[in-house]
C-alpha positions as CSV (number, residue, x, y, z in Angstrom):
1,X,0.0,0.0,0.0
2,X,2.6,2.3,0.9
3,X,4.3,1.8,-2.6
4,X,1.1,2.4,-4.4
5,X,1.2,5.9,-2.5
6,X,4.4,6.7,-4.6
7,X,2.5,6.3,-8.1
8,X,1.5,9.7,-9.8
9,X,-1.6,11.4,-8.6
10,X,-3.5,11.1,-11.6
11,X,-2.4,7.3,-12.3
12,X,-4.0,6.7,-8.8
13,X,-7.1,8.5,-9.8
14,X,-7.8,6.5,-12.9
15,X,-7.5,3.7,-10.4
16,X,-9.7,5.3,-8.0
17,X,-12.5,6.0,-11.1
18,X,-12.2,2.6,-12.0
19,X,-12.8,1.2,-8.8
20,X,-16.1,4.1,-8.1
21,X,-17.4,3.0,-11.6
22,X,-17.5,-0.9,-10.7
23,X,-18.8,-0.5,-7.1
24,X,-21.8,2.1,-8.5
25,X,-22.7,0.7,-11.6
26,X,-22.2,-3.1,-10.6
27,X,-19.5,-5.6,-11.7
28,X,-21.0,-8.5,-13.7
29,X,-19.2,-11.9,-13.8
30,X,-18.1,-10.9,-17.5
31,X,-16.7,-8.1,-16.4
32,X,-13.3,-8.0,-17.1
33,X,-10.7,-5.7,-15.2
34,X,-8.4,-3.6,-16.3
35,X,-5.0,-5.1,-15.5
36,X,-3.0,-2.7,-13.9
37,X,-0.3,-1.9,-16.8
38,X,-4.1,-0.7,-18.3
39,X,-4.5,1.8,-15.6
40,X,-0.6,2.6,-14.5
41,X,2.4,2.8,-17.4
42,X,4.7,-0.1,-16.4
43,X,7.5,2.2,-15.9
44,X,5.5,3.8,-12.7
45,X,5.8,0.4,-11.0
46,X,8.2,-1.3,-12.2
47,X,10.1,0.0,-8.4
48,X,6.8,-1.7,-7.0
49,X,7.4,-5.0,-8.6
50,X,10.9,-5.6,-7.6
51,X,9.7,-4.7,-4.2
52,X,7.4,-7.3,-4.4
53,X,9.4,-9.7,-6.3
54,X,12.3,-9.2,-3.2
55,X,9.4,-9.8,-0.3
56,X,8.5,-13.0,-1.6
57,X,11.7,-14.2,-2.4
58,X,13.5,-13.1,0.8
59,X,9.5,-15.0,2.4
60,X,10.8,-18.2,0.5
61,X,14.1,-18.2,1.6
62,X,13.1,-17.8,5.7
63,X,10.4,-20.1,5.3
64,X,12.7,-23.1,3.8
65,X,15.2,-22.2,6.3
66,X,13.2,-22.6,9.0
67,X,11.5,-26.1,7.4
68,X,15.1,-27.0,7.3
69,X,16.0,-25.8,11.1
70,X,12.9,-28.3,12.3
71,X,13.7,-31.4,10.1
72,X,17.3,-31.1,11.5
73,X,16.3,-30.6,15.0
74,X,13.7,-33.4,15.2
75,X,15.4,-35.9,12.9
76,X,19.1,-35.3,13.2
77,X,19.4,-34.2,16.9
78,X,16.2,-35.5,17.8
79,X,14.6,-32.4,19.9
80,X,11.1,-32.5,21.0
81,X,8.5,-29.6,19.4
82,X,8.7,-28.0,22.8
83,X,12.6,-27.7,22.5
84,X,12.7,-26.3,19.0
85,X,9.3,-23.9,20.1
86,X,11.6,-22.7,23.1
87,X,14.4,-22.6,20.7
88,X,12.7,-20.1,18.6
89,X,9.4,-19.0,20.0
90,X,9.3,-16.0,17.3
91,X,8.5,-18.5,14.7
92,X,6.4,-20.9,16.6
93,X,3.8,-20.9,14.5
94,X,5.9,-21.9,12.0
95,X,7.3,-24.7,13.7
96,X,4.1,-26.1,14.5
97,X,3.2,-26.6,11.2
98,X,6.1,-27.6,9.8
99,X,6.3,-30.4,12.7
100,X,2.7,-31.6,12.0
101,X,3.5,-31.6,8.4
102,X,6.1,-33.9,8.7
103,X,4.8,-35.7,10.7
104,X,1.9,-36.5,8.3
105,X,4.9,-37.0,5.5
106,X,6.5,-40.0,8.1
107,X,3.0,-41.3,8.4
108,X,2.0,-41.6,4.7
109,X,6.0,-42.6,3.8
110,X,5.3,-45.6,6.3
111,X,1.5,-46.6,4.8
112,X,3.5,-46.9,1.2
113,X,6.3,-49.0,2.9
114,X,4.0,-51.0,3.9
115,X,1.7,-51.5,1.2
116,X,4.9,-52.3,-1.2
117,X,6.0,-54.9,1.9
118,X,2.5,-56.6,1.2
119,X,2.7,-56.3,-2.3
120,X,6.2,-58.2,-2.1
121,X,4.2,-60.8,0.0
122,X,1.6,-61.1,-2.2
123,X,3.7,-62.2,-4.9
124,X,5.9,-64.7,-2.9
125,X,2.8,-66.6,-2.3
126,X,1.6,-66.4,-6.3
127,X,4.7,-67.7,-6.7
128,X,4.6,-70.1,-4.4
129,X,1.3,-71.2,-5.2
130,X,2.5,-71.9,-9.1
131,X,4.8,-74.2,-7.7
């Protein structure tokens, strides 16, 4: 929001007429909008976009190293989820999530071990049984 503060007054205006037109005269589903290099030259946000394009990236990178962080801690050194939360509370959240997902990843790793393992079974006794 704050970058779209830095666009030209008038570019934010046709924005802001856009937006007035659609909420008074009603947006139907085959309405299609403007995309914004419609309403705003590119070269106004192009600043915006590699804002943006940085955010997430820099998001991606924290996020996969702290998905990283708990499969080390609770597979390598084998810490409980109340170490790693007391480890780093500021990403608890995070933690907890990533935890429960793995988790559910060991779970469903094991049901296809399995399954294979009875599939192998299965096959020894065919083979068996042809004898």
């Amino acid at each position: 929001m704050w970058e779209y503060m830095k666009v030209p007054e008038d570019s934010r205006e046709k924005v802001k007429n856009l937006l007035k037109d659609a909420n008074e005269n009603g947006v139907k589903i085959s309405h299609q909008a403007p995309t914004l290099y419609d309403v705003v030259p590119k070269e106004e946000i192009a600043e915006f976009e590699e804002l943006m394009r940085k955010t997430i990236a820099d998001i991606v990178s924290e996020a996969s190293s702290v998905a990283c962080w708990v499969y080390v801690q609770k597979y390598v050194k084998h810490k409980t989820l109340n170490e790693m939360l007391q480890e780093l509370p500021d990403v608890s959240q995070f933690i907890l999530a990533m935890d429960t997902w793995f988790e559910k990843l060991m779970v469903i790793e094991a049901i296809i071990e399995a399954d294979n393992e009875m599939q192998r079974i299965k096959d020894k006794i065919g083979m068996l049984h042809e004898i």
